[in-house]
DSSP file (Angstrom, degrees, kcal/mol; ACC not computed):
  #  RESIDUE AA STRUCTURE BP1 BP2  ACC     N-H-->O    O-->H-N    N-H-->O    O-->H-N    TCO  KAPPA ALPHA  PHI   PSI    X-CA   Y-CA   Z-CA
    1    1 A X              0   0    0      0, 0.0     2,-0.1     0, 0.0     0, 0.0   0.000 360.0 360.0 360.0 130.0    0.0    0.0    0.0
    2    2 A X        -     0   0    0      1,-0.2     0, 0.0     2,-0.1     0, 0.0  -0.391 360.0-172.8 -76.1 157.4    1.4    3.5   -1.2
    3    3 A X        +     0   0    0     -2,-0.1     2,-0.3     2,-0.1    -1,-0.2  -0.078  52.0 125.4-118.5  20.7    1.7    6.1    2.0
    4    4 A X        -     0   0    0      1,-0.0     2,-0.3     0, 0.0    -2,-0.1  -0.713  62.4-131.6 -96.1 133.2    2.7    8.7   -1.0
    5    5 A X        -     0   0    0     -2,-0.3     2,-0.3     1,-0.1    -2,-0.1  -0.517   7.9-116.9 -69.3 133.7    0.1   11.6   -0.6
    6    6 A X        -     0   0    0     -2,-0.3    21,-0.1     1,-0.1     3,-0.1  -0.597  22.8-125.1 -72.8 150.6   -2.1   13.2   -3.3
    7    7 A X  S    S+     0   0    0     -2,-0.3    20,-2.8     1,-0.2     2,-0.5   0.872  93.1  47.9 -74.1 -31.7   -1.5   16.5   -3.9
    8    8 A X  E     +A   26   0A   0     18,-0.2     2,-0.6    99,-0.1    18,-0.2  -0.848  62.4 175.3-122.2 120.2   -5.4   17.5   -3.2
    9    9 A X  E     -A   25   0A   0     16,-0.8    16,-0.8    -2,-0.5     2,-0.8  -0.815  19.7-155.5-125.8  99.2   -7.1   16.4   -0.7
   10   10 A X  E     +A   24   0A   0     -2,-0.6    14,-0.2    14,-0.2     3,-0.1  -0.424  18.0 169.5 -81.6 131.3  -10.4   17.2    0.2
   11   11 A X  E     +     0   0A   0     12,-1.9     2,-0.3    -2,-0.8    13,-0.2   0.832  64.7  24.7 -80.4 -49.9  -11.2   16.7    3.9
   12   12 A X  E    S-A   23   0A   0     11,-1.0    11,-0.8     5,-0.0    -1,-0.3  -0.977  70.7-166.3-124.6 128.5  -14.6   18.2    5.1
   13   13 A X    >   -     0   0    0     -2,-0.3     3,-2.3     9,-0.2     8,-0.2  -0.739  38.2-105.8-102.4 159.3  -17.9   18.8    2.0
   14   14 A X  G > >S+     0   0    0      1,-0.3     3,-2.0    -2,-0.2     5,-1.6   0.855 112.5  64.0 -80.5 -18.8  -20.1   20.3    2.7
   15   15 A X  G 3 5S+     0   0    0      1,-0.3    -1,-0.3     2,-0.2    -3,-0.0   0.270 107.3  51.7 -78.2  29.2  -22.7   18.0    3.2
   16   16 A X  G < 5S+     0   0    0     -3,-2.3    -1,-0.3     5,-0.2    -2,-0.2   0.120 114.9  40.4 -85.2  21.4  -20.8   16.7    6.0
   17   17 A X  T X 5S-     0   0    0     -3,-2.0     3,-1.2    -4,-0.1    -2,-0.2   0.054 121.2 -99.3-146.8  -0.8  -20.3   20.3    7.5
   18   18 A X  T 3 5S-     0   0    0     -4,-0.4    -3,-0.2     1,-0.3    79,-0.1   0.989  79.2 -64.4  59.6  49.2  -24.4   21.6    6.7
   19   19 A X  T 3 <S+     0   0    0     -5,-1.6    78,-0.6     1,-0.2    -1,-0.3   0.726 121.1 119.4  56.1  23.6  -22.9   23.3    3.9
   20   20 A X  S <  S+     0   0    0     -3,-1.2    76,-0.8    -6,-0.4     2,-0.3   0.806  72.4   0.8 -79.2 -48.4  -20.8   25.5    6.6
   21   21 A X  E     - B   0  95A   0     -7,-0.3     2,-0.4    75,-0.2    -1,-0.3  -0.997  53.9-159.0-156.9 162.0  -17.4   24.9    6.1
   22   22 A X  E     - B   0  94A   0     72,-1.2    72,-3.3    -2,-0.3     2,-0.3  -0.989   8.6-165.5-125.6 111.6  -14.8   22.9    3.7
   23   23 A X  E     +AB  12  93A   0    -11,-0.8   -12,-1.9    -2,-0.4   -11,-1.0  -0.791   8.6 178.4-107.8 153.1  -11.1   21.9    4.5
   24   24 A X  E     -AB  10  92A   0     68,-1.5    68,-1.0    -2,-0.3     2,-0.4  -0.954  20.6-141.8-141.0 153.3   -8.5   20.6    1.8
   25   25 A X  E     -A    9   0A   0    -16,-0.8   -16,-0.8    -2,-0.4     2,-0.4  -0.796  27.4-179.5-123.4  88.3   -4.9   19.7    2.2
   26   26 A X  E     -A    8   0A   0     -2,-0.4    64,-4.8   -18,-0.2     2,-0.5  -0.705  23.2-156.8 -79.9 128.0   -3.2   20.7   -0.5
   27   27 A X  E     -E   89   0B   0    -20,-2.8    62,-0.3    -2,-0.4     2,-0.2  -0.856  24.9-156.1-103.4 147.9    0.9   20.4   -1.6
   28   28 A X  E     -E   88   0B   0     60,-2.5    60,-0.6    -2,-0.5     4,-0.3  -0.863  17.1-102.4-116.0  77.0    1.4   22.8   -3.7
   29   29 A X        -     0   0    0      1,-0.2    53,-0.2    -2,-0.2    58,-0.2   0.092  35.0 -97.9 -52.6 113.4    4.2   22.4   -6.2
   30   30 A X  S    S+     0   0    0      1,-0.3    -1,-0.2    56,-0.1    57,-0.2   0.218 108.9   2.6 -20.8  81.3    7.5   24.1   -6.1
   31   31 A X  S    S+     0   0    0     51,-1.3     2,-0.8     1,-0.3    -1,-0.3   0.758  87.0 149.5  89.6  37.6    7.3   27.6   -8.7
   32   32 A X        -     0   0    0     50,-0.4    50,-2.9    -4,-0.3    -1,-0.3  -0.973  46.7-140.7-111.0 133.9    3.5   26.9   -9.5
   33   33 A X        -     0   0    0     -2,-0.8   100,-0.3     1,-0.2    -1,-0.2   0.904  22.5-134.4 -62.7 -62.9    2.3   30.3  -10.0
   34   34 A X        -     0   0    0     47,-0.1    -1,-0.2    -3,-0.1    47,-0.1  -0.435  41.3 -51.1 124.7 166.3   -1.1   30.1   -8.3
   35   35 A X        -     0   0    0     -2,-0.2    45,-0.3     1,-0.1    98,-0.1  -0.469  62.4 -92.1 -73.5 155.4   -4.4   31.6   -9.9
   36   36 A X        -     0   0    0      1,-0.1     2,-0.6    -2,-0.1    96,-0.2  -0.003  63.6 -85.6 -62.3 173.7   -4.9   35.2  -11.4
   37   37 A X        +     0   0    0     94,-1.4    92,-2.7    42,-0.1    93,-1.2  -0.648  69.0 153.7 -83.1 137.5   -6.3   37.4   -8.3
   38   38 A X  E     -G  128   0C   0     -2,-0.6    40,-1.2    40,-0.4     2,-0.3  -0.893  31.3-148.7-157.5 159.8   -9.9   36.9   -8.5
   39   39 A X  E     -G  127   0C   0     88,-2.1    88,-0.8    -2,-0.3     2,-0.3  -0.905  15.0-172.9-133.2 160.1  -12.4   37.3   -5.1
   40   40 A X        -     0   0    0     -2,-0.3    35,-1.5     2,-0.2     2,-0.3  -0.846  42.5 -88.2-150.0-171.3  -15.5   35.2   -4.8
   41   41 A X  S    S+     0   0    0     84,-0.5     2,-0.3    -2,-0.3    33,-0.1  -0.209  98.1  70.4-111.6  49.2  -18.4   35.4   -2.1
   42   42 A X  S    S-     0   0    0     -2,-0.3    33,-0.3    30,-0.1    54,-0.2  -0.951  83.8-106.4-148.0 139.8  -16.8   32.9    0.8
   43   43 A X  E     -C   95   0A   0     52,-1.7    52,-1.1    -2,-0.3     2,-0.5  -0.282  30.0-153.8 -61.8 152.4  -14.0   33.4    3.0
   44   44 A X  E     -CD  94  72A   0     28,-1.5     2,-1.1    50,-0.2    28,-0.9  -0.851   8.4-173.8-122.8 100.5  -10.5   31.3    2.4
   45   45 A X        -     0   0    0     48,-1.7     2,-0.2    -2,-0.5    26,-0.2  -0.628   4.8-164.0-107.7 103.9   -8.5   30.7    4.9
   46   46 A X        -     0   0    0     -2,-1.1     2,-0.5    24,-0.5    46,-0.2  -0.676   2.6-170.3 -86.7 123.0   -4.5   28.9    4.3
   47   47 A X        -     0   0    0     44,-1.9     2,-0.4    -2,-0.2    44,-0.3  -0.965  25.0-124.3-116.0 133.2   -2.9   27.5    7.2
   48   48 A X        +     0   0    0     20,-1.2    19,-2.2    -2,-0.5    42,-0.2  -0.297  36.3 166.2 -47.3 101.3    1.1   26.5    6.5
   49   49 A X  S    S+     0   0    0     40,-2.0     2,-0.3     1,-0.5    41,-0.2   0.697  72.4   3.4-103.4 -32.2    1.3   23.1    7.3
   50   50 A X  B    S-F   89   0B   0     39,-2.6    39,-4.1    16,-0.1    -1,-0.5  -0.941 112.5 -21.9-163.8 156.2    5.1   22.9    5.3
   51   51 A X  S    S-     0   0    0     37,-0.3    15,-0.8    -2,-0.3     2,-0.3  -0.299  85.6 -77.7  15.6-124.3    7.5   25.6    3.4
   52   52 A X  E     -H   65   0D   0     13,-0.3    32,-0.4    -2,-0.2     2,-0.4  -0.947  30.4-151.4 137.9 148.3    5.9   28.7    2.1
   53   53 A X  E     -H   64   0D   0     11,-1.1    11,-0.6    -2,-0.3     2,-0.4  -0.994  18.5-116.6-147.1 139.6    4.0   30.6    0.1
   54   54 A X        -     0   0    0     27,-1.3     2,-0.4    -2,-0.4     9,-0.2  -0.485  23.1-163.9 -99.5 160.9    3.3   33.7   -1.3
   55   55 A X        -     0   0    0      7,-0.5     7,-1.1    -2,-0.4     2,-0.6  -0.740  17.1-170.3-104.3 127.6    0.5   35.7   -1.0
   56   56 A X  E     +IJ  61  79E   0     23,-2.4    23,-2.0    -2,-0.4     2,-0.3  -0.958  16.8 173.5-117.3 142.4   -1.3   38.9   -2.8
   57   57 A X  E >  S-IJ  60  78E   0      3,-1.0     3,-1.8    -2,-0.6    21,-0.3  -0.898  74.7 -49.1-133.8 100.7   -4.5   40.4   -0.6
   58   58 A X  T 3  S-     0   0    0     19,-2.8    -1,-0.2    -2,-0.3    21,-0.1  -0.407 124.4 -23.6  78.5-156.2   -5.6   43.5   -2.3
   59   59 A X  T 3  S+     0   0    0     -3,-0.1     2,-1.0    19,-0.1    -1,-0.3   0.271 112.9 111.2 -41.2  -6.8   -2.0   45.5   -2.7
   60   60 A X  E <   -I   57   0E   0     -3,-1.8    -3,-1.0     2,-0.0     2,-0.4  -0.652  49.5-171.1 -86.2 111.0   -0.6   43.8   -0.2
   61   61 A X  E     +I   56   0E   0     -2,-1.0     2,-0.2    -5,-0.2    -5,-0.2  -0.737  18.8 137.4 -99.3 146.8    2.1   41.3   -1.0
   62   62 A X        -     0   0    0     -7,-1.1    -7,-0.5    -2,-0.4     2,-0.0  -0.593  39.0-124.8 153.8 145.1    3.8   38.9    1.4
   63   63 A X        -     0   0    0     -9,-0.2     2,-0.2    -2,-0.2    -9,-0.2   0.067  26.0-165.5-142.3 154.5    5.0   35.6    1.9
   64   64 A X  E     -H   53   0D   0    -11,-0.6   -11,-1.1     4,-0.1     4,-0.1  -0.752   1.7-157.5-158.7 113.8    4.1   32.8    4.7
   65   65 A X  E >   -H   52   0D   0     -2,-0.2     3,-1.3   -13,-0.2   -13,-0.3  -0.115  34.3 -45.1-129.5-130.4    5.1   29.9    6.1
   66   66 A X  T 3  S+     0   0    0    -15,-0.8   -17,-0.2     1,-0.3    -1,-0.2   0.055 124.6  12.3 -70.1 166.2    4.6   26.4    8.2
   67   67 A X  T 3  S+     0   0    0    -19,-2.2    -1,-0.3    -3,-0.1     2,-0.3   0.502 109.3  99.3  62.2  14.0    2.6   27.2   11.2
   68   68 A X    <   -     0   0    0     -3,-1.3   -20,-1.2    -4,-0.1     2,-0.4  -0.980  55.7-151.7-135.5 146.0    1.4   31.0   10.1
   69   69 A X        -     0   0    0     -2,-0.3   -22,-0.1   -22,-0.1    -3,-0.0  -0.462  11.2-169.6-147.9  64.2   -2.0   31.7    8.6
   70   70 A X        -     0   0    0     -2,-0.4   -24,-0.5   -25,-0.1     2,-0.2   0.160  23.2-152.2 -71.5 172.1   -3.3   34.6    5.9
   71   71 A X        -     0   0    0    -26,-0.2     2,-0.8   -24,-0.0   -26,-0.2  -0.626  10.5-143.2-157.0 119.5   -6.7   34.9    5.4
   72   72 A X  B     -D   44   0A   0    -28,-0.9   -28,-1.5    -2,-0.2     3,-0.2  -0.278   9.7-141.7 -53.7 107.4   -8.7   35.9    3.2
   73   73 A X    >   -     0   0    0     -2,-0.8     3,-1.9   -30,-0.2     2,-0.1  -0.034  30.9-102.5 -56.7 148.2  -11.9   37.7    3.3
   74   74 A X  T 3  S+     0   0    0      1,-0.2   -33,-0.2   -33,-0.1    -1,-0.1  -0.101 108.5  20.2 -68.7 136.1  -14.8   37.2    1.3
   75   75 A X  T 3  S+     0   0    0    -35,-1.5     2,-0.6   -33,-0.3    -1,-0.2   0.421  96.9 120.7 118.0 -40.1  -15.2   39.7   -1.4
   76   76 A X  S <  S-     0   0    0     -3,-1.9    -1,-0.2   -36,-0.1   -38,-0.2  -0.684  72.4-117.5-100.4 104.0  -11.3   40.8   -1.3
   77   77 A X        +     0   0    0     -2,-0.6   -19,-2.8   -20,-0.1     2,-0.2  -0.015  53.8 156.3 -40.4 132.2   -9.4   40.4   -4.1
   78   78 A X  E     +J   57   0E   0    -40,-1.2   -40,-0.4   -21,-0.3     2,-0.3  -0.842  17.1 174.1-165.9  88.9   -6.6   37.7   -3.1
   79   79 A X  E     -J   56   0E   0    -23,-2.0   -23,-2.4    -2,-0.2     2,-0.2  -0.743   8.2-164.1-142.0 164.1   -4.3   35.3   -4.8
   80   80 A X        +     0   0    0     -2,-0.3    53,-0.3   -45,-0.3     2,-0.2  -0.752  10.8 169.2-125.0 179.4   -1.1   32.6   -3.5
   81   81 A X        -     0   0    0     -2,-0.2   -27,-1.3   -47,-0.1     2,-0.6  -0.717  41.1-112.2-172.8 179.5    1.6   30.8   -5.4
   82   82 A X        +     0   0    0    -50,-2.9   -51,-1.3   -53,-0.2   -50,-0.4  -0.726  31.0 177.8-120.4  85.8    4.5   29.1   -4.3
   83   83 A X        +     0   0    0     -2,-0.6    -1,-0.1   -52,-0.2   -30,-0.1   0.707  48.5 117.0 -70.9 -16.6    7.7   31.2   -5.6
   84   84 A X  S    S-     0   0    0    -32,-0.4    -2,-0.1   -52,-0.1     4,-0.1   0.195  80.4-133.0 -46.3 166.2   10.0   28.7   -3.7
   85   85 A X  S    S+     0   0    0      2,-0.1    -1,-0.1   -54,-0.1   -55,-0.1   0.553  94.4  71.6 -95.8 -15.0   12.5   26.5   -5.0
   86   86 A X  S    S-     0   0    0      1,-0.1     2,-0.3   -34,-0.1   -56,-0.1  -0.122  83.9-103.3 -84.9 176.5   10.4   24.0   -2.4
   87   87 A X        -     0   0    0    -58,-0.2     2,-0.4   -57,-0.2   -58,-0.2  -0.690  33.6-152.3 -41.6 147.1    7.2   22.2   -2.1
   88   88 A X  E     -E   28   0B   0    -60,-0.6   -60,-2.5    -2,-0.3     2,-0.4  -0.973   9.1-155.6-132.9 169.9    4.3   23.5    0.3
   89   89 A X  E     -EF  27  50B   0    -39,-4.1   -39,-2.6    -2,-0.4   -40,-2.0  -0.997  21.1-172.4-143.2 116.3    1.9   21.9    1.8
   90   90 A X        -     0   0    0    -64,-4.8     2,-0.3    -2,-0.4   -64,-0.2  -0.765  25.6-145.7-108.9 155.4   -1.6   24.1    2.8
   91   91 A X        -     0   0    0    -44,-0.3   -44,-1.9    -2,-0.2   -66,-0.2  -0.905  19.3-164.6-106.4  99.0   -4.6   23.7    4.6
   92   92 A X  E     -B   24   0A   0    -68,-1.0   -68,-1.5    -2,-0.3     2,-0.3  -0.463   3.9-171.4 -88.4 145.9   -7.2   25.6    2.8
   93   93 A X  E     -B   23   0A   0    -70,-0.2   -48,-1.7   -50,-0.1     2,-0.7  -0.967   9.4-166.0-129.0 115.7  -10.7   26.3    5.1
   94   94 A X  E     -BC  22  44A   0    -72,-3.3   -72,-1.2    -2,-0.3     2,-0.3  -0.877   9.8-142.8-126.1 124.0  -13.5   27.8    2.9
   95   95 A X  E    S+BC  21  43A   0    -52,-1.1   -52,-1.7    -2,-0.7   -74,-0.1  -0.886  86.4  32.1-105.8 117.9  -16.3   29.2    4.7
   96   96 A X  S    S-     0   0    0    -76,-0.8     3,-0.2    -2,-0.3   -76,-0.2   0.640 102.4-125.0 -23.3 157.9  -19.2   28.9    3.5
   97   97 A X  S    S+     0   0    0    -78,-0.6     2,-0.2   -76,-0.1    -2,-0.1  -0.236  75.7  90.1 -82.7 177.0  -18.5   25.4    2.0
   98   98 A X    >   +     0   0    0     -4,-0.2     3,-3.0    -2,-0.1     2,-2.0  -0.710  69.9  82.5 137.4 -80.4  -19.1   24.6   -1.9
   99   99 A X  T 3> S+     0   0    0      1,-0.4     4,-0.7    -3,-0.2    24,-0.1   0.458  72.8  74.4 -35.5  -9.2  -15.7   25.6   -3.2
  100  100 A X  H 3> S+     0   0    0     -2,-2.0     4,-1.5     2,-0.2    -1,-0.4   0.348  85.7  71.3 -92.4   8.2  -14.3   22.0   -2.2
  101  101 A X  H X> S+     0   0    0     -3,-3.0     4,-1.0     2,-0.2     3,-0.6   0.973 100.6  46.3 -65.7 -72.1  -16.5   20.7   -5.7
  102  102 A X  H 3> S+     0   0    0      1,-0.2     4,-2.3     2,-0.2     3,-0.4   0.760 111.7  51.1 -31.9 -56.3  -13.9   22.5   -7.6
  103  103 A X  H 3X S+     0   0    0     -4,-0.7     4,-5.7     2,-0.3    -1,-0.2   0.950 108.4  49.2  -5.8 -85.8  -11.4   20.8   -5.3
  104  104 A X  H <X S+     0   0    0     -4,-1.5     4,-2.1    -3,-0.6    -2,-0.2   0.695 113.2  49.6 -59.9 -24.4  -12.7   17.4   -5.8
  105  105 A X  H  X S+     0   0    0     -4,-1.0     4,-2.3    -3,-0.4    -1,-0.3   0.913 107.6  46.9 -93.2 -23.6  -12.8   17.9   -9.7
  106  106 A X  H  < S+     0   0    0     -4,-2.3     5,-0.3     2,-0.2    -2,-0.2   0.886 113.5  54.4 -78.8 -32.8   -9.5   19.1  -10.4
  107  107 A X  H  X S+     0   0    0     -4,-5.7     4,-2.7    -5,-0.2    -1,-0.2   0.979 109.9  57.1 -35.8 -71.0   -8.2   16.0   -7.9
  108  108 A X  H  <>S+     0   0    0     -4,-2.1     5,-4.3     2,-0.2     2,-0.4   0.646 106.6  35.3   8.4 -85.7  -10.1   14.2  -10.1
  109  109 A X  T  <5S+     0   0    0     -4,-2.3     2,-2.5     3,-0.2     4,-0.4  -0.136 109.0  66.1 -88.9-158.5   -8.8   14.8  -13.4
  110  110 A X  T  45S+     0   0    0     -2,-0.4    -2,-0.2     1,-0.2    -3,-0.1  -0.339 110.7  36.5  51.0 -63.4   -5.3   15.0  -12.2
  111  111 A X  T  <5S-     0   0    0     -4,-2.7    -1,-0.2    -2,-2.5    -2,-0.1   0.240 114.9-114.0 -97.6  31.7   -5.4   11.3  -11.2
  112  112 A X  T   5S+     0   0    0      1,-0.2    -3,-0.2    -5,-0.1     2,-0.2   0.753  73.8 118.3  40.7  38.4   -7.5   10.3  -14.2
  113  113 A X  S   <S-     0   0    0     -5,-4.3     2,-0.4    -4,-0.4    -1,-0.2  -0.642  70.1 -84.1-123.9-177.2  -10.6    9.3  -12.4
  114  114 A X        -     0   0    0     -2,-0.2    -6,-0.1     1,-0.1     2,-0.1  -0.493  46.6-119.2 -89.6 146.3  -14.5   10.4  -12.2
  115  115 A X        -     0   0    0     -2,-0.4   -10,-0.1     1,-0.1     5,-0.1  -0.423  40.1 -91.8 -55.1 143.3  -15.0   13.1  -10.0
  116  116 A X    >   -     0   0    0      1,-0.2     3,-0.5   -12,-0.2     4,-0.2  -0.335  34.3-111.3 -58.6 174.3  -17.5   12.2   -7.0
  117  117 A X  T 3  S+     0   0    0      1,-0.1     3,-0.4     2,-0.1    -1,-0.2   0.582 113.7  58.9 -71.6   4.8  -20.8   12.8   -7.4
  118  118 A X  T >  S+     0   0    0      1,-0.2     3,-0.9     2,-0.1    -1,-0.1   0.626 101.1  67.6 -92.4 -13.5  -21.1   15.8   -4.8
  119  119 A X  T <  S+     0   0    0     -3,-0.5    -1,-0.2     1,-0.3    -2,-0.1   0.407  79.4  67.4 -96.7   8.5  -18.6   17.1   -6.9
  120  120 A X  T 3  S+     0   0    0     -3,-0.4    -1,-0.3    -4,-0.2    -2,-0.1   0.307  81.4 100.5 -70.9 -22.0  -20.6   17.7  -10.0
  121  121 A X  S <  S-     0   0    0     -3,-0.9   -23,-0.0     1,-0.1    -3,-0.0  -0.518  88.2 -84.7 -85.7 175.2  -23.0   20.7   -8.2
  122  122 A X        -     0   0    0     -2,-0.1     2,-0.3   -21,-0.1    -1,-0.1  -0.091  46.3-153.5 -74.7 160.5  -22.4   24.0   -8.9
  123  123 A X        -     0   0    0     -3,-0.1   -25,-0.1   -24,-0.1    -1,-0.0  -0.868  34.1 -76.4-130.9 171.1  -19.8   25.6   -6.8
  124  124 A X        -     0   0    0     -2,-0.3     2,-0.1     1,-0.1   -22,-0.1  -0.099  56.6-118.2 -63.6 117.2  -19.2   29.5   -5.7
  125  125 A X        -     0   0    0      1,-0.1     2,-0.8   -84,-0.0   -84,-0.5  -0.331  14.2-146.0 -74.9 168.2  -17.6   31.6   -8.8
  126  126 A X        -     0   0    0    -86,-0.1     2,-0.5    -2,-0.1   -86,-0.2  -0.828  11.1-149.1-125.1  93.7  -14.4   33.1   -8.7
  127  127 A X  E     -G   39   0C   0     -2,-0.8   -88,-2.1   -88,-0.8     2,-0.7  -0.515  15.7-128.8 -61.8 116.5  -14.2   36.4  -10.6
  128  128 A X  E     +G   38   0C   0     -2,-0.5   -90,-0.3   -90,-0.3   -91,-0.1  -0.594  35.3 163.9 -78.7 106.8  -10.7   37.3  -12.2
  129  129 A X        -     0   0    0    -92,-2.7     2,-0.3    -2,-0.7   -91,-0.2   0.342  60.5  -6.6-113.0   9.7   -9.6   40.8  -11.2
  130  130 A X  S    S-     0   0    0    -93,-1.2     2,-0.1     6,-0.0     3,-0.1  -0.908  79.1 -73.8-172.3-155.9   -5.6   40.8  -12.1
  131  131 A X        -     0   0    0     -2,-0.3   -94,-1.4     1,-0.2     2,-0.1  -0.265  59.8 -64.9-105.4-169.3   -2.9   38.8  -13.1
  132  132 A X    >   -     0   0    0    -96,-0.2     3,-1.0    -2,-0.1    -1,-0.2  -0.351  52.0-105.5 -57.2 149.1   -0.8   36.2  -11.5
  133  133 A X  T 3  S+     0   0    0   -100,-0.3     3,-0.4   -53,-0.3   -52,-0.1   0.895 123.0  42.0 -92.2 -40.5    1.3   37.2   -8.7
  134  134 A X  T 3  S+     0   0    0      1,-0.2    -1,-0.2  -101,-0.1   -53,-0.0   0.337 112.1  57.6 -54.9  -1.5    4.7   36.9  -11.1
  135  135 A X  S <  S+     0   0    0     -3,-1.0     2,-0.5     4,-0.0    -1,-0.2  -0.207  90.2  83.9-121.4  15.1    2.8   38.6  -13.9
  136  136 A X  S >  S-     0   0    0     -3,-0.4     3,-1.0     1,-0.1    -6,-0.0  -0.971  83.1-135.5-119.7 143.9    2.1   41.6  -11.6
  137  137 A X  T 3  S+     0   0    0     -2,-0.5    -1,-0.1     1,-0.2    -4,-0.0   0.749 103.3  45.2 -83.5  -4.3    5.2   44.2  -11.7
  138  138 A X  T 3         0   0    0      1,-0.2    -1,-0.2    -5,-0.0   -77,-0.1   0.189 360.0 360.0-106.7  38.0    5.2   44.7   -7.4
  139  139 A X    <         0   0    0     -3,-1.0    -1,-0.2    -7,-0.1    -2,-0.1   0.538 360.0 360.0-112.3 360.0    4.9   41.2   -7.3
């Protein structure tokens, strides 16, 4: 039996949480740029479980790692990526839950398999307000 981890892992859906809250454990791969800065209508919260990552929240740039814990408010334009020469390893918390669908599909495909089924309803959009956090020039 492999002990080698998948790189996304969803932990809590929401219909084990009454649609409240969603957790994921995510590694995050060593120079993966992250998503453009986009906001959506639940809070996100990353806590550093191993190396670091950085973070853009509105104009603010800056960098976090194991044990420390940005968070991101619902609404507020917001993005990570992992600018290291390292892996990291997150804990994502998204309040309200839904957003672990997305989660569950991208796992999914990644490891060539079907998606669950919880992970076929709709999840919370994410609106694209900027670039990438290396595609930004104070980034």
């Amino acid at each position: 039996m492999s002990t080698e981890r998948a790189p996304i892992n969803v932990l809590l859906r929401s219909e084990q949480s009454g649609e409240q809250i969603a957790v994921m454990d995510n590694t995050v791969s060593a120079g993966f740029p992250g998503p453009p800065l986009h906001h959506h209508t639940f809070d996100e919260t990353f806590y550093e479980l191993e190396g670091e990552l950085a973070f853009q929240l509105e104009d603010e740039y800056f960098t976090r790692k194991a044990g420390e814990l940005p968070f991101a408010p619902r609404n507020v334009p917001h993005t990570f990526a992992n600018l290291s020469g390292a892996d990291a390893r997150t804990l994502i918390i998204c309040t309200p839950a839904g957003f672990e669908r997305y989660f569950d599909r991208m796992a999914a495909e990644r490891a060539g398999a079907e998606p669950p089924a919880s992970a076929l309803e709709p999840y919370p959009e994410t609106i694209v307000v900027g670039p990438r956090i290396g595609e930004h020039p104070g980034g």
